[in-house]
Every structure is written in C-alpha cells, then in structure tokens.
C-alpha positions in Angstrom: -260.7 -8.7 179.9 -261.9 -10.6 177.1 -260.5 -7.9 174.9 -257.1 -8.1 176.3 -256.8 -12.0 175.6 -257.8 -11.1 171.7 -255.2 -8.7 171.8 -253.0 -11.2 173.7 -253.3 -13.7 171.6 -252.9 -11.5 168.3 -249.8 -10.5 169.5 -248.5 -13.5 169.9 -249.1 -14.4 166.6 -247.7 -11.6 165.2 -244.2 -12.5 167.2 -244.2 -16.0 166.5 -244.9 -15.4 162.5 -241.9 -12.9 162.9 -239.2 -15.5 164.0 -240.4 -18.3 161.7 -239.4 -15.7 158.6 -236.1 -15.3 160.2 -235.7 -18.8 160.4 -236.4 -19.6 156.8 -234.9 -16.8 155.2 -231.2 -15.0 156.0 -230.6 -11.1 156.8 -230.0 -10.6 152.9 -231.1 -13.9 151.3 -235.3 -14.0 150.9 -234.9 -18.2 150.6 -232.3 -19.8 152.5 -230.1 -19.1 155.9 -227.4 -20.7 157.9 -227.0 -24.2 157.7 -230.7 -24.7 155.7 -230.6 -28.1 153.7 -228.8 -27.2 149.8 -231.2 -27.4 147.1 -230.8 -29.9 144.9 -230.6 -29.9 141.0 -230.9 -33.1 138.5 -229.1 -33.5 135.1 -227.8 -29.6 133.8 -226.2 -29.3 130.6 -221.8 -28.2 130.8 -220.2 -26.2 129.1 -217.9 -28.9 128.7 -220.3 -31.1 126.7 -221.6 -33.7 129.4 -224.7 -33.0 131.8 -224.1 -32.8 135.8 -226.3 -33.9 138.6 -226.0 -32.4 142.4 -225.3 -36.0 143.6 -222.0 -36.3 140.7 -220.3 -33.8 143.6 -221.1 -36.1 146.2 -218.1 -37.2 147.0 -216.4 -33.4 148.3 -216.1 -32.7 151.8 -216.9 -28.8 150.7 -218.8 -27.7 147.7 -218.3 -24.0 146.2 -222.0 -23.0 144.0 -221.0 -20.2 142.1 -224.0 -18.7 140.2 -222.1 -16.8 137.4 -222.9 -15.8 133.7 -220.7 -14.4 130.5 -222.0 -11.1 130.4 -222.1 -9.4 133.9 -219.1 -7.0 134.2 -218.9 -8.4 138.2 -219.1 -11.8 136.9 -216.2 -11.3 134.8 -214.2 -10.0 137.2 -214.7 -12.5 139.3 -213.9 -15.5 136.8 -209.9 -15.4 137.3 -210.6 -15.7 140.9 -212.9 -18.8 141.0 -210.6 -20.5 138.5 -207.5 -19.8 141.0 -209.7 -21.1 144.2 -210.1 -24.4 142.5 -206.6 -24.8 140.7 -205.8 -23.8 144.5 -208.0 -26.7 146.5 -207.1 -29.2 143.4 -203.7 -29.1 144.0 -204.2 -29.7 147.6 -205.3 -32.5 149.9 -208.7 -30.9 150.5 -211.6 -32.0 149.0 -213.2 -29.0 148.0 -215.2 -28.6 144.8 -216.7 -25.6 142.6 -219.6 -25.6 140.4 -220.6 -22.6 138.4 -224.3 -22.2 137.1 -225.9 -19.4 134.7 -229.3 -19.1 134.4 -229.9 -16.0 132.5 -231.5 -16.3 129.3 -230.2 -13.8 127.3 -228.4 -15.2 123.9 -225.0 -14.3 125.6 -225.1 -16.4 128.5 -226.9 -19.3 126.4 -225.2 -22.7 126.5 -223.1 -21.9 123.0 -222.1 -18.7 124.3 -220.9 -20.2 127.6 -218.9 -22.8 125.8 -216.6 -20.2 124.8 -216.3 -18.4 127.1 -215.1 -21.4 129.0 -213.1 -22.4 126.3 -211.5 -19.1 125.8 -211.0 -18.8 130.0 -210.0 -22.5 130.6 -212.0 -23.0 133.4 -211.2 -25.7 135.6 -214.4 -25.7 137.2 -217.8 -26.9 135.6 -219.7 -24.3 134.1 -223.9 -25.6 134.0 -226.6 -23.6 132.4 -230.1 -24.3 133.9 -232.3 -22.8 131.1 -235.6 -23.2 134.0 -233.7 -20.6 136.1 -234.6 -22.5 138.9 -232.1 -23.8 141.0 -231.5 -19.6 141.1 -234.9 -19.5 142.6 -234.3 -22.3 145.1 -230.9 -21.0 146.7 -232.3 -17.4 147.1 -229.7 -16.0 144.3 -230.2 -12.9 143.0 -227.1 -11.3 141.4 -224.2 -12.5 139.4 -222.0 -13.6 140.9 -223.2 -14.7 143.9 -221.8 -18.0 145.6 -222.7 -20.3 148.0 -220.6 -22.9 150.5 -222.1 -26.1 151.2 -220.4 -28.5 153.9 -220.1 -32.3 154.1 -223.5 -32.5 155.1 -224.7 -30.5 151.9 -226.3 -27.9 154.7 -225.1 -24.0 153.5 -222.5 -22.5 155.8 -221.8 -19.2 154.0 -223.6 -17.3 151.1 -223.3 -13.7 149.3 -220.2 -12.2 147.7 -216.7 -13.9 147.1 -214.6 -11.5 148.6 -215.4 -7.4 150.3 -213.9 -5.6 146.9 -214.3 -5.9 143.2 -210.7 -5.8 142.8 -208.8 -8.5 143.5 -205.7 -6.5 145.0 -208.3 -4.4 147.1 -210.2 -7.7 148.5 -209.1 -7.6 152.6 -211.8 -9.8 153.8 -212.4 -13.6 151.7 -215.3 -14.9 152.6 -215.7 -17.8 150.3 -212.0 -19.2 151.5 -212.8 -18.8 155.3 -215.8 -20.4 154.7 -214.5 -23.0 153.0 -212.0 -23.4 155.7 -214.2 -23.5 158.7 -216.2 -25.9 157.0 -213.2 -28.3 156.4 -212.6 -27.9 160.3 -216.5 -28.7 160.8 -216.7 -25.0 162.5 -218.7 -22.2 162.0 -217.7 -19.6 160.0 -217.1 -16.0 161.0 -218.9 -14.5 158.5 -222.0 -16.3 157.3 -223.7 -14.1 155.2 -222.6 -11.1 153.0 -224.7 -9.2 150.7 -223.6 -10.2 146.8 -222.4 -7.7 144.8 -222.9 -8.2 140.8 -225.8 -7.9 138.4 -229.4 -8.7 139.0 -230.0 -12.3 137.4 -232.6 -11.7 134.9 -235.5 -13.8 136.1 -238.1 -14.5 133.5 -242.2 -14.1 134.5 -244.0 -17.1 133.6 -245.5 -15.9 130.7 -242.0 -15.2 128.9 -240.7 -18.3 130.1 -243.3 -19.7 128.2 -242.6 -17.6 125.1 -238.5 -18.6 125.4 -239.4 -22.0 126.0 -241.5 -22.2 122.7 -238.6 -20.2 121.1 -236.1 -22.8 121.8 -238.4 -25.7 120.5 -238.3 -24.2 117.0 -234.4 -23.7 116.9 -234.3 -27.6 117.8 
C-alpha cells in the first residue's frame, strides 16, 4: 500500500508538471501562449534615426510585432504586405499599429543595412534592431518573419505566420488581419496560433555574443 501512494503521488506530479508547460508555452511557441502578458522592450534603435520604447505604442488599441530582417527570402516577401496592412489600418479609424524588429546579427541585417532597406521600401512602419537579440528570446520567436498580435491590454491574442501561403495571391487564410479584427471587437480569435514560416533567426551563444559585442566597441 505504501508503494501505491509513492507511485500515486509520482504520478500526480508527473500530470500536474505536464499542464503547467502547456500553460506557459503554446502548441508551437516554447515561450509564450494565448493571452500571456507581451514582453516588454526599452529604448531600440529605428531605422528611421530615433530610438523606440514598448510604452511609445501605448496609445493603439491593437499592436502588430513583426520580427523581420533584410536578408530572409520569407521576410522579403512578406515586406509589401506588412507595409499594405499598416497603410491599410492608417487610413482607417482603427487604432492598430505595427512594429517591425530584427535581431540577427549578420552585417546585412545590421542597423545601416536596415536603413536602406527601409529607405529603399518606404516603410510606413518602424523598423527596430535589437542588437541583444533579446526581445526575440522573450516572445518565443524563432523564424523571420514571424508576428505577433497584442490587444488593448498588451496580452498576445495571435502569434506565428502572417497569412497560410508565401504568395500573396495564394494566401486563403489571414491570420494577422482576423486577429487584429477580433481583437478590435475584444473577441477571441479563430485561429490563435500558427506555425511561422521563414528563416531560422540566427541566435548568438553567449560566448559569440560576447565576441560581436567586443567587435562593435572597436568600430565605435
């Protein structure tokens, strides 16, 4: 008998430890599910010249996180779409804003590099580089692009891909505009999570960071 509560009991640990990881982490996402609190970021460097904070967007009923970079092939074709969902919501009455953030390292995606690109794209949205990599690592991302809906109450309603097809004309199912749209109406949306599509983000082990880090204080 005394057996049989060890066992029990073991058991019982083993089920309980099992929800709590699918309450902390999503079906595709290792960090953050349904309606988990957004990470927060402090001052990031834009393309654009100025530096943003997660608070300068505090004012949007919905906020689109778009982690992006120059030199994913997905990413690119992925950039005329994210400029045509905020030209879309700016022109509107809804109070829907988009942020895009790199954080791979490579000299492409680097903060010169991305004032080009954003130059030569006209992006309407701002374009941040966080050269830590991680408010990646604090949302769960781990491809490029890979975007994230956040409601009024800064708590994340829909995260993965953009749309179900690479190309535009083939995309049937839009995830990020229904779940911008259900958040706007304070519902839930229909899809929640999708698995993003695009290029591993290039996450740096300590030790390199360290080297990149001591790399960058010799070009300054």
């Amino acid at each position: 008998m005394r057996y049989g509560f060890i066992i029990a009991a073991l058991l019982g640990c083993w089920f309980t430890s099992g929800i709590e990881s699918q309450v902390t982490a999503g079906e595709f996402n290792e960090v953050k599910s349904y309606l988990d609190p957004a990470p927060e970021w402090e001052a990031l460097p834009n393309a654009s010249g100025e530096s943003l904070t997660f608070s300068d967007f505090k004012d949007a009923d919905v906020l689109v996180v778009a982690f992006t970079c120059n030199s994913c092939p997905y990413a690119v074709d992925y950039e005329d779409r994210l400029i045509h969902l905020t030209d879309h919501y700016k022109a509107s009455d809804k109070n829907v804003q988009v942020v895009a953030i790199n954080v791979n390292l490579v000299e492409a995606d680097q903060l010169d590099a991305m004032k080009v690109r954003a130059k030569e794209k006209s992006f309407s949205f701002p374009y941040l580089f966080d050269e830590t990599q991680q408010i990646a690592r604090a949302y769960g991302a781990s491809r490029t692009p890979e975007f994230f809906v956040l409601n009024k109450d800064r708590k994340i309603v829909y995260m993965g891909a953009f749309d179900d097809d690479t190309n535009a004309e083939q995309a049937s199912k839009h995830y990020v505009n229904n779940a911008i749209e259900a958040a706007l109406k304070g519902d839930r949306p229909e899809v929640v999570e999708t698995v993003p599509i695009g290029c591993s983000i290039r996450f740096l082990s300590e030790r390199e960071m360290e080297r990149f880090k001591k790399k960058q204080a010799r070009q300054r």
